[in-house]
Structures are given as C-alpha cells and as structure tokens.
N, C-alpha and C positions, 0 to 999 in steps of 0.2 A: 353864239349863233351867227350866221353869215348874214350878214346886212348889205341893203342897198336900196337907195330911193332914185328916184326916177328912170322904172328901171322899161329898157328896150331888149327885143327878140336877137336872143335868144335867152338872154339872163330870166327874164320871165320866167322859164322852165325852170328855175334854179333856186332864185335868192328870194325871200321875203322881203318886202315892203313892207318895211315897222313904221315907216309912219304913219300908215294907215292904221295900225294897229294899234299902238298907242295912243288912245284916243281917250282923254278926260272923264268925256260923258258916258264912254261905253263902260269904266269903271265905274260909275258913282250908280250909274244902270243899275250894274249886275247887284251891288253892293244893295243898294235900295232894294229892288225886288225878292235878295233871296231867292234866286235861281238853282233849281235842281234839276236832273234828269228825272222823268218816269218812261214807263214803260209805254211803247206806242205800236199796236198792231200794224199799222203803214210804213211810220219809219223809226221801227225798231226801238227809239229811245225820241221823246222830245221834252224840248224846254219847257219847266213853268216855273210856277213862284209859289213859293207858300202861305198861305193865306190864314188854315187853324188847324189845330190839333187837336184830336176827339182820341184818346186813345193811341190806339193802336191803327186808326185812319188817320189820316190827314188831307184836307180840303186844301188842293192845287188849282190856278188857273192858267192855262194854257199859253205862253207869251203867242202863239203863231194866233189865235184868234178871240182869246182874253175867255172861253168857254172855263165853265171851272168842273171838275171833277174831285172823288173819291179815291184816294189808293192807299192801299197799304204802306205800313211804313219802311217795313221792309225792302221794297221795292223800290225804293228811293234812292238817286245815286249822289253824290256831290258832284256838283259842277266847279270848273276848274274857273281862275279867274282870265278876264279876259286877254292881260299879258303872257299868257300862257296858248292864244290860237296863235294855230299852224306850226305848233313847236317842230323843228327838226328833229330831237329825240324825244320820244315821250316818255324816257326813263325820266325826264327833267318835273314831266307834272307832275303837281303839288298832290291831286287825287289819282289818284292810279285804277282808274276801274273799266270796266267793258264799256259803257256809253262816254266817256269821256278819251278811251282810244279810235271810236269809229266813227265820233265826230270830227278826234284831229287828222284822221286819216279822209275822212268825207271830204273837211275844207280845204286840205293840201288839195287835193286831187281835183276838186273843182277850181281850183285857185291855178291848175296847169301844173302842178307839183305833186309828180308822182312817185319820190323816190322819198322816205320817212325812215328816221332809227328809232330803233329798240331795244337799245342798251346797244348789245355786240350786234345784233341783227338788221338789215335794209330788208325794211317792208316795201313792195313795188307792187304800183298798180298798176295793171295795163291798160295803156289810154288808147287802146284801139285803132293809132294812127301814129303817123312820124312824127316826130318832134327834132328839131332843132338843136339836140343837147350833145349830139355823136359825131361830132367834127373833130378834125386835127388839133384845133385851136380851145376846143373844150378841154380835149385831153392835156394839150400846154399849159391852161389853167392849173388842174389838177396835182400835175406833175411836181414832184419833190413836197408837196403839201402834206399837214397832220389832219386826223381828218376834219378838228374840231376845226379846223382854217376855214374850210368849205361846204357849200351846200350838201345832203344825199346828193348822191349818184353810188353806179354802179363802179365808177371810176376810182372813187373814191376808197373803198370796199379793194381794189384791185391794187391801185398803190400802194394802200398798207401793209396787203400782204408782201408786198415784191419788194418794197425795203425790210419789213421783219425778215424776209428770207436772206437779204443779205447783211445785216445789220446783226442778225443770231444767229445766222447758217443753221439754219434748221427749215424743215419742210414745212410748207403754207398750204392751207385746203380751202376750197370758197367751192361751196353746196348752193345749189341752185334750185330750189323746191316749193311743191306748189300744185295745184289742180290744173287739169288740162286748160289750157288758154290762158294762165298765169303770165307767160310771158321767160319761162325757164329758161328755151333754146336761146332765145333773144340775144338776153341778158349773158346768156353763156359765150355769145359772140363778140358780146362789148366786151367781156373780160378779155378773152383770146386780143379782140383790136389792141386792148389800151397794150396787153404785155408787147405785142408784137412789137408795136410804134416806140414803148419807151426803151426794151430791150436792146432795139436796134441802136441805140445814142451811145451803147458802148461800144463800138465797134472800132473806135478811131480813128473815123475815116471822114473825110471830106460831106459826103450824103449818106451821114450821120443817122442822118431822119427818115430812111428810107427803108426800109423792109427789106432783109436779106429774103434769101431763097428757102431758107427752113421758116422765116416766117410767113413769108407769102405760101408755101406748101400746108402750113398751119391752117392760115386762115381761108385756101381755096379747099379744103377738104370737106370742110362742113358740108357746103351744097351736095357736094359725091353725097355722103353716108345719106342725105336728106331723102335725096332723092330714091334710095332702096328702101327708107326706114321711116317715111313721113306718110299719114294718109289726111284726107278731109274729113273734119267730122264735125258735129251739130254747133262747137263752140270756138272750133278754130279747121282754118282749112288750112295750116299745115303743120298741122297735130304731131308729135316727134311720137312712134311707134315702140319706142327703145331707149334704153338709158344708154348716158354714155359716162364711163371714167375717163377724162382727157390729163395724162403727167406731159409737163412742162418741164424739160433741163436745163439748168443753165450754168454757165460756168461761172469761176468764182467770181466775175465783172460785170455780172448780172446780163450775159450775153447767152441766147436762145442756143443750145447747141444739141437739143435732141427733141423730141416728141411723141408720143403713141397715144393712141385711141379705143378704148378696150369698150366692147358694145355687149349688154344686157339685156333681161325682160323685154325678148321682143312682143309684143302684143299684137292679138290678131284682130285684124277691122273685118268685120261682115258684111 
C-alpha cells in the first residue's frame, strides 16, 4: 500500500496516513469489544459489539450511542480489523462482505480519497468538485509506475494499460461505467489526458512533453461531441446523452498516430 505521513495538498487526495491508522488502542478497542456490523435503516450497516447470545438472536449494543438492541443472527456481518481502514484494494480484506466494502469506500471518500480497488476494478466516487489530483506533475508521478507502487487513480488504471500494450502488443480496453452522475465522461477525459501527455515523450524531440496535433485534436474533441450530445438533468448538468467507443493508435513506440470516435444510444431528454 502507498504510504505517507505528513502529508500536504495535493497528496491528500491520494496516499493514506498510516500513522494515524495504526494506532494501539484502536486495535485492542476493536479486539475488546467484538465489533460487528448490523443492519441500520439510516446508515445502511452500523457498528456495535456483542453483548449475548439467545439463540438464534443476539443482543448488540450500539458503539455510536451504547443503546443495545436485538437481531438476528444472520444478519450479522464481520467487521474487519482496524489495520485494514481505508484499504486501497478491498480484495486485501480479511472479511469480504457488503458492510465492510461501503464502509471502506465511506471512509476513503470522507477522508478526500475517492479513487479505491477491487481486485482488477477502480471504484470512483464522485466528489462533486475539483480536486487537485490532475496535473502534469500528478501524471509524472504515475508515469512508468506498477500499480501496486501508487495510490488509486484513474492514472494509474491508464498506465497499466499503455505499457500492457506495449510490453504484449496486444489491444487494452478501460470501460468507464456507472449511473448518471458517476463521473464516467470525466474519468474518460483523464484517461484520454494522461495517454496524450505520456504518448507524446515518444516522439524524440526536444518538447518531448508537449502534445502533438493528433493529441491536442483528441483531447479538443470531447467538448465538440459534448456539446451536441450533453443535456442537464436532475443529477448532473452535464449529463453525456450518448455513449461513446473512443480507439486510440499507436505505433510500435507507443506514439499516438491515429484516433476515431464512434457514438451510440443516443437518449432523448424531455
């Protein structure tokens, strides 16, 4: 897992502060109370501890306000141990269950870390606002990196494929999917940035780092189709209307040397 203590903006969005995490008493806590999930009509799943066992009930009390209730026992989840919040991948927890993925995905995402794995898969949250993670200098992070080196990002997901493609010569896919206001188009853009910027460093040229003409034509297209194909609706105002398949070429030096855009399911706004 990617570490860092004392950490400043922009890394914030990125790395985990284990030192916070690792904390003595939060394990001897958890350990001492016998900490479970139940089931919580407000929020979905909350903490308590086990208290007795009547059967096929068991008597829980509440860690958020020490109340104690009844539930089944079935109902009950394991809770993971405390070296285990904010995991980067949650293929890594020890329990594997529904309240213990939407917690780790809760506390990333409160914690300003909204990019999380799952197994092969980047779960992204959308935080509604800029963040500070999509710079040139992000991307030089990233760059030539395995993904286990680095925090989620999208960047990361985007590297892997672009050396597998040149490293197997074989075709790389990255699916972008999700309910309206996911943050799909977004994310679809950051991929298109990072290929553009790293693509370009093959070029053998002086401004190396600079965006040719089929990349800068790449990445000013979006807005074009957006603007035919985007409407406002209740969960995002700029809703993509349409799918898109976007093929990326490149030649065998991992240099951009073609492009197309093939557009689908157009859907109609009312």
């Amino acid at each position: 897992m990617a570490q860092r203590t004392g950490l400043e903006d922009p890394e914030r969005y990125l790395f985990v502060d284990r030192a916070v995490i690792y904390n003595p008493a939060t394990q001897a806590d958890w350990t001492a109370k016998k900490l479970v999930w139940i089931p919580s009509e407000r929020h979905g799943f909350e903490a308590a501890s086990i208290k007795e066992e009547r059967g096929d009930e068991v008597m829980v009390e509440l860690a958020e306000n020490g109340k104690k209730a009844m539930v089944n026992k079935d109902d009950i989840q394991k809770m993971n141990p405390p070296k285990f919040s904010k995991v980067e991948d949650m293929a890594e927890l020890t329990c594997l269950n529904e309240a213990s993925v939407l917690h780790n995905l809760k506390d990333r995402y409160y914690s300003g870390l909204i990019y999380t794995y799952s197994g092969l898969f980047c779960v992204v949250i959308n935080p509604y606002k800029n963040l500070p993670i999509y710079s040139e200098n992000i991307i030089e992070m990233y760059r030539g990196k395995k993904r286990h080196e680095m925090p989620p990002h999208i960047y990361a997901i985007s590297e892997s494929a672009y050396r597998c493609m040149l490293q197997d010569r074989e075709d790389q896919s990255i699916l972008c999917t999700g309910e309206s206001g996911a943050g799909k188009t977004e994310n679809t853009k950051k991929v298109i940035q990072y290929l553009a910027h790293v693509a370009s460093s093959h070029k053998g040229r002086k401004d190396h780092n600079i965006p040719g003409e089929l990349e800068r034509q790449l990445l000013q297209a979006n807005p074009i189709l957006e603007s035919f194909g985007n409407a406002k609706t209740v969960k995002n105002d700029n809703s993509s209307r349409f799918g898109k398949f976007i093929r990326i070429n490149f030649d065998v030096t991992g240099y951009i040397v073609g492009a197309n855009i093939e557009t689908c399911i157009l859907f109609v706004t009312a």
